[in-house]
VOGU-3710 file (C-alpha; in Angstrom, 3 decimals, decimal comma):
1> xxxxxxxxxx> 12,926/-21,336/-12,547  13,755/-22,629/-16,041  11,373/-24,823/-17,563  11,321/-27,090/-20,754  14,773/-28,339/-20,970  16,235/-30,226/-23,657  16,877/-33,004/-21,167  15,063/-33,708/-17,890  15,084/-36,738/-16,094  14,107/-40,691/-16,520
11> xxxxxxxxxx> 12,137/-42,454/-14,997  14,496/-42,795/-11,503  13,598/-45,918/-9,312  14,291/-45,528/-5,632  16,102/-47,617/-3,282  12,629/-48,372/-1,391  11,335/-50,268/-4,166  9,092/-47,123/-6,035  9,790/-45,013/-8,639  8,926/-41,199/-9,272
21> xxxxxxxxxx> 6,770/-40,489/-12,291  8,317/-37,379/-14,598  8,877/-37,227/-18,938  11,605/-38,494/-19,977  12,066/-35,504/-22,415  10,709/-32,122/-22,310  7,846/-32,629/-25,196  6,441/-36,120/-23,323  2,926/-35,133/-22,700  0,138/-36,710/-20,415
31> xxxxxxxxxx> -2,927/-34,998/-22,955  -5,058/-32,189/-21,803  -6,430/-31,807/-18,614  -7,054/-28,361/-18,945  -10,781/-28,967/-17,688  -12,118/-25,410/-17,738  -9,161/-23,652/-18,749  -9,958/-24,691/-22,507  -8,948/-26,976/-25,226  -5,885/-27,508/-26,582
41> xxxxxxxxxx> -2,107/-28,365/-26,023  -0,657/-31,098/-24,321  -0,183/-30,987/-20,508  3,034/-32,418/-18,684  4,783/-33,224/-15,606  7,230/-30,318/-13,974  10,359/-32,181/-13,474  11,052/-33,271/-10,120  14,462/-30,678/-9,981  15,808/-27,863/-11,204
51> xxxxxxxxxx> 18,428/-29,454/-12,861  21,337/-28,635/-10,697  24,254/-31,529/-11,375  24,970/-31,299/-7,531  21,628/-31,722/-6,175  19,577/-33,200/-8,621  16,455/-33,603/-6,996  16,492/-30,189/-5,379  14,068/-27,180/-6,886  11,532/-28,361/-9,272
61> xxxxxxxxxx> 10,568/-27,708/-12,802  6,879/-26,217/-14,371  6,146/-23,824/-12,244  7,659/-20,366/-10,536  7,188/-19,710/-6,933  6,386/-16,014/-6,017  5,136/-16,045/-2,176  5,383/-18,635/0,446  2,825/-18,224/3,442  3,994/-20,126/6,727
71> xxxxxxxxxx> 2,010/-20,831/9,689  4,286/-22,613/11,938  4,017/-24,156/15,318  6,590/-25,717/16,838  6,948/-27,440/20,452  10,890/-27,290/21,406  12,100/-30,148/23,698  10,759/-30,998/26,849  14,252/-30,300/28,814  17,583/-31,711/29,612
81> xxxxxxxxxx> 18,903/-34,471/29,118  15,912/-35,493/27,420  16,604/-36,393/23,453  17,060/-33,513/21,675  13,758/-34,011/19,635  11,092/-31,172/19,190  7,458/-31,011/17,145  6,819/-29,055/14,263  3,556/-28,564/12,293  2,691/-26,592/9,433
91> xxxxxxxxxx> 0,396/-24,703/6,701  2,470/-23,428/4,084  0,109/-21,472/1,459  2,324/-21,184/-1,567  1,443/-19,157/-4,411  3,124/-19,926/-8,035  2,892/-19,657/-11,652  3,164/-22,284/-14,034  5,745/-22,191/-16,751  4,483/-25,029/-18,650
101> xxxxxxxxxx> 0,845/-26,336/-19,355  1,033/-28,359/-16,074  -0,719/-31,406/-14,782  2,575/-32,778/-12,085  4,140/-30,687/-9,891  7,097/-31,287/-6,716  7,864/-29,704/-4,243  10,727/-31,030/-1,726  10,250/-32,077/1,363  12,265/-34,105/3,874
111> xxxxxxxxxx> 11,380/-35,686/6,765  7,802/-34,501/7,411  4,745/-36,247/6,908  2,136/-34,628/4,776  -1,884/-34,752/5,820  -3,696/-32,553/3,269  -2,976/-31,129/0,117  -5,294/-28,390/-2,482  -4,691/-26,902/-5,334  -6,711/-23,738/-5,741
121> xxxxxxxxxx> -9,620/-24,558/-3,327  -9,581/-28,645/-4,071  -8,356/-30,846/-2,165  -6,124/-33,799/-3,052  -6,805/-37,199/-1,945  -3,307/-39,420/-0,463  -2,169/-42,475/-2,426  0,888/-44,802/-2,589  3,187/-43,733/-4,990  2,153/-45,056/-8,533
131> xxxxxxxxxx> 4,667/-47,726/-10,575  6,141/-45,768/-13,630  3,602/-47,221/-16,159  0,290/-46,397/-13,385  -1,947/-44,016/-14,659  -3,352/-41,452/-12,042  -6,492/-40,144/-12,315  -8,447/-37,439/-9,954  -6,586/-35,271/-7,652  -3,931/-36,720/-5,775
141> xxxxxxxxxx> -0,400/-36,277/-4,132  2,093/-38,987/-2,648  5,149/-38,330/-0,998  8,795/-40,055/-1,756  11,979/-40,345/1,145  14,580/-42,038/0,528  17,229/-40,903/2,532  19,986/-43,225/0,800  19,444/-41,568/-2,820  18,559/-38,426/-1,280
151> xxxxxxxxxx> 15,229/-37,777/-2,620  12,542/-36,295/-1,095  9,767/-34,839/-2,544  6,269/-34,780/-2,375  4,397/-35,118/-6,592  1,209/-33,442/-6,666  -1,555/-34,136/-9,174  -3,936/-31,429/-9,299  -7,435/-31,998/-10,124  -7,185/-29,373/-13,391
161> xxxxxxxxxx> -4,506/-28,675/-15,404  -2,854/-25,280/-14,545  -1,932/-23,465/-17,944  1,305/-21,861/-18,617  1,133/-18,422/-17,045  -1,365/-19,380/-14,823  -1,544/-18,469/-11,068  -2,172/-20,942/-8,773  -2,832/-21,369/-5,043  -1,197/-24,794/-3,334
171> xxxxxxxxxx> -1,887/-25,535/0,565  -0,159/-28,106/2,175  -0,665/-29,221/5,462  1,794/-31,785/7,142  3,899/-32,320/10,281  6,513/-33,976/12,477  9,257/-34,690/14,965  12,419/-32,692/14,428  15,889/-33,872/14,826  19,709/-32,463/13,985
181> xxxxxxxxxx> 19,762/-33,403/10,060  22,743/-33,369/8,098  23,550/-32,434/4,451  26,229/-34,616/2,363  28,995/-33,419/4,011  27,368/-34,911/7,499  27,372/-31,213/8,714  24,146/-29,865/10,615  21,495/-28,345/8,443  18,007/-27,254/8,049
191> xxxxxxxxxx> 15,703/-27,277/10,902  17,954/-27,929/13,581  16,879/-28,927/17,231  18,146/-27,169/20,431  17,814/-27,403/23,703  16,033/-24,337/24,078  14,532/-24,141/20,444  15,867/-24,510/16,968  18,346/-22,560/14,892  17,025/-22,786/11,187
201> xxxxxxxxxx> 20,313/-22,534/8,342  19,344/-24,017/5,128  22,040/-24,161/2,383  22,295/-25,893/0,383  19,319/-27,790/0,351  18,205/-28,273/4,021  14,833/-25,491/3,952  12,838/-28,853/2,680  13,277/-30,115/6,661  10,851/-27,428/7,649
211> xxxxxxxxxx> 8,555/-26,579/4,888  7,599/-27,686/1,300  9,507/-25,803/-1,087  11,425/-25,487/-4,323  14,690/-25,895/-3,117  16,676/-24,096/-4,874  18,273/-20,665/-5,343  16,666/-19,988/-9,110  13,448/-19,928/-7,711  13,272/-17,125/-5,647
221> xxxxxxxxxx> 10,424/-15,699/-3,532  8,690/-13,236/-0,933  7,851/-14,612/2,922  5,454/-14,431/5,733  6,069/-16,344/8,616  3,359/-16,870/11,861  5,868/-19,151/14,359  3,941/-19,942/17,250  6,232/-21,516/20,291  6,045/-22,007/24,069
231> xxxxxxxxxx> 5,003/-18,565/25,434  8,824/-17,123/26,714  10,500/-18,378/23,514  11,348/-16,110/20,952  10,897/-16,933/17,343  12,855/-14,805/14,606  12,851/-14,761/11,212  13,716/-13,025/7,755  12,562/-8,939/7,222  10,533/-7,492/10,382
241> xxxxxxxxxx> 7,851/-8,036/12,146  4,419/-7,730/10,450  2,754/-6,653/13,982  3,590/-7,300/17,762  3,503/-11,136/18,994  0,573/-11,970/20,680  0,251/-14,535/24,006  -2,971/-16,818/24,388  -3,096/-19,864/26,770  0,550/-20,126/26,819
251> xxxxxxxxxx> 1,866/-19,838/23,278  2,836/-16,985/21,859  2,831/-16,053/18,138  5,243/-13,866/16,359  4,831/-12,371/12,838  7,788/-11,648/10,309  7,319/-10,471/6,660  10,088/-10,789/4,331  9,176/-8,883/1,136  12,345/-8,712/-0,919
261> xxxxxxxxxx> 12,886/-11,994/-3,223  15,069/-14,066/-1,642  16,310/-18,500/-2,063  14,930/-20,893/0,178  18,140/-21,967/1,587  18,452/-18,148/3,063  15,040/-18,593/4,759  15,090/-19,012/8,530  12,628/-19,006/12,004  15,094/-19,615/14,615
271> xxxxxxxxxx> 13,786/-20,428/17,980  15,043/-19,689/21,131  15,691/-17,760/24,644  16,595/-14,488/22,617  16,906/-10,382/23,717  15,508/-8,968/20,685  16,902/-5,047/20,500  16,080/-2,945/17,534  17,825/-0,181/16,131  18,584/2,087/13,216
281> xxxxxxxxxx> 21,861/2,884/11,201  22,377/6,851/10,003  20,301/6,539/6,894  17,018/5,066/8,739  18,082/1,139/8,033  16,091/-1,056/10,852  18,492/-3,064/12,470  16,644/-6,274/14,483  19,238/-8,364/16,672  18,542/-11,757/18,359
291> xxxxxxxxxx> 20,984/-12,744/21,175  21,113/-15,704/23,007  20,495/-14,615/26,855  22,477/-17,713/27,721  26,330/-16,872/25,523  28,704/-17,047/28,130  30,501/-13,452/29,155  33,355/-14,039/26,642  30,569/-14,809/23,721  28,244/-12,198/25,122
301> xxxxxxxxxx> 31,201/-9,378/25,394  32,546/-10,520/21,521  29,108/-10,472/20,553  28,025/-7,387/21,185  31,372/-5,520/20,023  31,073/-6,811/16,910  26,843/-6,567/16,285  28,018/-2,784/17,064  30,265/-2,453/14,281  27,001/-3,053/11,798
311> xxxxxxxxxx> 26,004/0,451/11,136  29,610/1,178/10,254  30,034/-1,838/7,897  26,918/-1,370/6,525  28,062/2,410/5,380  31,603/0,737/4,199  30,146/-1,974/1,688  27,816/0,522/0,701  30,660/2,562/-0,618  32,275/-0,247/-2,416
321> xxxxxxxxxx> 28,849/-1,875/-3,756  26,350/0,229/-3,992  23,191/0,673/-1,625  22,348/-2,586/0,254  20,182/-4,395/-1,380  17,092/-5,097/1,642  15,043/-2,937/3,581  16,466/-4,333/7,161  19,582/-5,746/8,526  20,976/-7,893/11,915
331> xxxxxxxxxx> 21,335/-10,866/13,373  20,325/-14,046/15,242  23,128/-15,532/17,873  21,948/-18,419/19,236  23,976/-20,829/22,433  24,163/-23,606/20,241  27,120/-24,887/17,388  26,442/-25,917/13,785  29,848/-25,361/13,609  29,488/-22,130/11,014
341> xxxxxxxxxx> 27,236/-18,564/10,317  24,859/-18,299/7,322  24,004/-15,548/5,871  20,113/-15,860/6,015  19,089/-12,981/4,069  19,144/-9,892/6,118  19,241/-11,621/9,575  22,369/-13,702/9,497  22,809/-16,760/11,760  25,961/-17,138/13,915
351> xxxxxxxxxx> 26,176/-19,783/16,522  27,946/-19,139/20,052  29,148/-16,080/19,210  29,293/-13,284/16,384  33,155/-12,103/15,420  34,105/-9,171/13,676  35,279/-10,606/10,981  32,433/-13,041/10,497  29,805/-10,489/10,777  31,735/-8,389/7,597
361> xxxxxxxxxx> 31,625/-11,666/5,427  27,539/-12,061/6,331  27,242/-8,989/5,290  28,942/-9,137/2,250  26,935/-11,873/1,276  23,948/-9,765/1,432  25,358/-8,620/-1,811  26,842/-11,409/-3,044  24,890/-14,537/-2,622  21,583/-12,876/-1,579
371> xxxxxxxxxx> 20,470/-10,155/-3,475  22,876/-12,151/-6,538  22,397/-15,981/-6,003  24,448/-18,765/-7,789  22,862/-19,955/-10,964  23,846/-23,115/-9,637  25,743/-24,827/-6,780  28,831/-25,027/-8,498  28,825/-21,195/-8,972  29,293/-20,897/-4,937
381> xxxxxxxxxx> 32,746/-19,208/-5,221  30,748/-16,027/-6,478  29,453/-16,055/-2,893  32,172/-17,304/-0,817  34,732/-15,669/-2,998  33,123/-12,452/-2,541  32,261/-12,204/1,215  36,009/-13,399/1,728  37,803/-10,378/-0,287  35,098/-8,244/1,135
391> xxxxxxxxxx> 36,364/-9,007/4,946  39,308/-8,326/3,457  39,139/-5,009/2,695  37,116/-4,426/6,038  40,142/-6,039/7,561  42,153/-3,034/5,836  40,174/-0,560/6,485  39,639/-0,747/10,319  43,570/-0,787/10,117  44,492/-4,442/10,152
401> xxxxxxxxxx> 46,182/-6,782/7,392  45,965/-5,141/4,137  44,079/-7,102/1,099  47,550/-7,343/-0,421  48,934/-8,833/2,392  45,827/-11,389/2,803  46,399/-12,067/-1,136  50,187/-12,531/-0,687  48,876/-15,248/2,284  46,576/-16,699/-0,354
411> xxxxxxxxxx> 49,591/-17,220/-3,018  52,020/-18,378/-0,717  50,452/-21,486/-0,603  53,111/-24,103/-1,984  51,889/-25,332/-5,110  52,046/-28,762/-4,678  49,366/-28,263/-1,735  46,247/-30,116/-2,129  44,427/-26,573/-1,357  45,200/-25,891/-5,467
421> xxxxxxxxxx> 43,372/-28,996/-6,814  40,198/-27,081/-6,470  38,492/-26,317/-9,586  37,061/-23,291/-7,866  34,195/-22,871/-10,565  33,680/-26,259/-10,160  33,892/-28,018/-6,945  31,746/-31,165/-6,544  28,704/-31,264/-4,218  31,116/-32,416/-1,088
431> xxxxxxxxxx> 33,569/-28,912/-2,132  31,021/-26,604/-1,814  32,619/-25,278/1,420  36,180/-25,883/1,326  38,696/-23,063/2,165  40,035/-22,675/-1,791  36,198/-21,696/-2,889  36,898/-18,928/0,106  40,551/-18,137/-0,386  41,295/-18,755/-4,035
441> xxxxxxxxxx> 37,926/-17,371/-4,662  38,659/-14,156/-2,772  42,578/-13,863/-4,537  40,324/-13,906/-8,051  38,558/-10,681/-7,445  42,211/-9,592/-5,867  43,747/-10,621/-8,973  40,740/-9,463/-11,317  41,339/-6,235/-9,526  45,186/-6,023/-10,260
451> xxxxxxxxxx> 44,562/-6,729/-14,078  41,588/-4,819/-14,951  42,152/-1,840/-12,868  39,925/-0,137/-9,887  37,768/1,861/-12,278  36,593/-1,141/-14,529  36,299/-3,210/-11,433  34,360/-1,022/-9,603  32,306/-0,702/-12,912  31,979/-3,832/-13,309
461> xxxxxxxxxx> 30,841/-5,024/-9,705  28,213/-2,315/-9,583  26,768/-3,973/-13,433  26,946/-6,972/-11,921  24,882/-6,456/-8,763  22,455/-4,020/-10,454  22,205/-6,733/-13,546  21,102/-9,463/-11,500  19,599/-7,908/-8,512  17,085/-10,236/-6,917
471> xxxxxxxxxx> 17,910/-12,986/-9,159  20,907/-15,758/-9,775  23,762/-15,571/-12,329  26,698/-17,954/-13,219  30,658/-17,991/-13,543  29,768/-17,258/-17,053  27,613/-14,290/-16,468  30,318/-12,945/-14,188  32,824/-12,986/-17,102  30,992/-11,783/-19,307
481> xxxxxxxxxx> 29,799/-8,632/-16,936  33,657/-8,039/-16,368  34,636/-8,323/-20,050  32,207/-5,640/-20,781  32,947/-3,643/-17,542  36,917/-3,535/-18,939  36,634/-4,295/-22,710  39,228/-7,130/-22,434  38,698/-10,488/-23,642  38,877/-12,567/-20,054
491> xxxxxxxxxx> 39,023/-15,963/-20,776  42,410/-16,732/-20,217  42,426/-15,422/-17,087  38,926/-16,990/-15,733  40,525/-20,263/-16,868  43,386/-19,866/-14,761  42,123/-19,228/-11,649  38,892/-20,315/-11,506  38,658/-23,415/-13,924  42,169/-25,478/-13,543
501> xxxxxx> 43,134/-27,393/-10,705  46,975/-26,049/-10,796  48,053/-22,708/-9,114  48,088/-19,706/-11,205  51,452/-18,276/-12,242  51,714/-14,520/-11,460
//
């Protein structure tokens, strides 16, 4: 995560009547609390985002995360047709570095209420969030929701400074009914509530419904989950399982370890009435698959063709891209519609059913998106762009519509068709998902392809992912990668198709 920026953010009061207390520049200082860590330099607030134009309040500034810890247990609800309204509590031990000499910190966190906070061993004590002007003194933390501006965050004041470079242990304890939320497009996100458990999809900013975090994909880290549900449920997450889950007095706790660096929004711990298999492709690559035991035949039957095409598309990729990025692969397919798949790093979601098709793209993404996240939201056709052309050339390659023919598609688009208006490398917040980031995205790399040549492309897709390889990168790193992949001066041809709201002339 980027700290010290030129320009942070004002003072910002909410619609509830309180205000969150951050700099208004990057050198406003509160003095030094260093305490024990010595005299010297000023100490400041982290800004309460990461400076994303779309989301604003999402991530946070001053500090890095490195490991998340979550000890989860969630009660699913009690049964049909009863509101579909579960329990979740949490620990989530979160270890981070400061980037700043820091005396503020965020984290984001929607919809849960907080009960205890520490910082490195010492606890925090709970107050009302402070007017602008208040000065705080002692250890303290106070949490902000305000659904209508879309903040939600919880400020924590530790009782000692934490120095720039310095590690330091946060525990936060907190709690709460679960619901369906929604993200700014009103489509479901984040923790959401089942009948039979909870199927967990976070992007773009929906992981704050389930645990504290810095909510965005610049600040990437490593995961343990403990998820402890109803004994009988299943509860899945990101990597593999640490050890075997364990039953006592009707709950049952399962452990999953996710080593590889990954963004909070591709962090899940689905719930449900899953048959967890386990298998491996030619090269030794675990492959852990949740299925729903209650898809209907038709789901069921689609599902499993296509979950048994993984070992195969796993080679495929590899051969265009380079070795997959994570140490295990699969999925979750859970009875219940958020209307889309995510591709939570290496155990994609899919609700109903998994197709073909859709399992390619989530597996793309492990490449693009995942192991390469956007530098910001507006950089989202470098994921959606990507997993597209890849289906297409899995498409090709199992012998259906060629990537010239799905290109052709693409261009035929009349060009007075809204679809073109898209400024692909620059959608708005409410764009993020609309079919030209996918399709005009994906006829890019087609055309990128065309111009460059397959050598330089291939060249410069392999710099690309080995560049920025656990770690987030813009439109402008990815024309600059390409430009040095090819030795041709790009601009011209990034502007038309990926910054002007016409459609390009071939």
């Amino acid at each position: 995560m980027t700290a010290g920026r030129a320009r942070w953010f004002t003072v910002i009061a909410l619609t509830m009547g309180v205000s969150i207390l951050v700099p208004t520049t990057a050198t406003a200082t509160t003095g030094d609390r260093g305490g024990g860590h010595g005299g010297g330099g000023g100490f400041s607030a982290g800004a309460p985002g990461a400076g994303d134009d779309y989301f604003p309040f999402a991530g946070n500034g001053g500090f890095d995360v490195s490991h998340y810890d979550l000890d989860l247990k969630y009660q699913p609800p009690a049964a049909d047709p009863a509101p579909l309204v579960g329990r979740l509590d949490g620990r989530a031990t979160i270890t981070l570095t400061a980037t700043q000499n820091l005396d503020q910190f965020n984290l984001d966190l929607r919809g849960m209420d907080v009960s205890a906070v520490s910082v490195n061993g010492q606890r925090s004590r709970e107050i009302d969030p402070p007017a602008a002007t208040a000065t705080v003194r002692g250890a303290a933390y106070w949490q902000v929701q305000d659904d209508a501006a879309r903040i939600w965050e919880v400020t924590i004041r530790p009782g000692q400074g934490i120095r720039k470079g310095q590690r330091a242990t946060v525990v936060v304890e907190y709690g709460g009914p679960t619901t369906r939320p929604t993200d700014i497009e009103d489509a479901l996100y984040g923790w959401v509530t089942t009948r039979d458990g909870a199927i967990v999809v976070g992007e773009p900013e929906g992981t704050m419904t389930w645990f504290p975090v810095s909510d965005h994909p610049t600040d990437k880290a490593t995961y343990s989950f403990t998820i402890t549900v109803p004994q009988g449920k299943t509860a899945v997450a990101n990597g593999l399982q640490s050890r075997p889950a364990k039953t006592r007095a009707g709950w049952t706790t399962w452990y999953w370890e996710a080593p590889d660096p990954q963004a909070s929004y591709l962090a899940t711990a689905t719930v449900g009435d899953f048959d967890l298999t386990s298998t491996r492709t030619r090269t030794g690559l675990p492959i852990v698959n949740a299925v729903d035991r209650d898809l209907t035949p038709a789901n069921r039957a689609t599902t499993d063709a296509s979950l048994a095409l993984q070992p195969d598309m796993i080679d495929f990729f590899s051969g265009r891209f380079g070795r997959y990025p994570f140490g295990s692969f699969g999925a979750i397919v859970d009875d219940d519609t958020v209307g889309y798949a995510l591709e939570t790093q290496t155990r994609p979601v899919y609700s109903l059913r998994a197709r073909e098709g859709t399992v390619a793209h989530e597996l793309a993404h492990q490449w693009f998106g995942d192991s390469v996240s956007p530098h910001r939201w507006a950089d989202i056709w470098l994921n959606e762009g990507w997993a597209t052309y890849a289906t297409w050339l899995w498409t090709e390659h199992r012998g259906g519509q060629s990537a010239q023919a799905s290109f052709d598609e693409v261009m035929g688009i009349d060009a007075a068709d809204p679809f073109w208006t898209t400024v692909v490398a620059d959608p708005g917040p409410k764009g993020l998902f609309v079919d030209a980031v996918y399709d005009r995205g994906a006829a890019t790399l087609f055309a990128l392809h065309e111009k460059i040549g397959d050598p330089a492309f291939r060249a410069g897709t392999r710099l690309w992912l080995q560049r920025y390889r656990n770690g987030d990168a813009s439109t402008e790193d990815f024309q600059a990668v390409f430009e040095k992949a090819s030795g041709q001066d790009l601009s011209a041809f990034f502007d038309t198709w990926v910054r002007t709201p016409v459609k390009p002339v071939q």
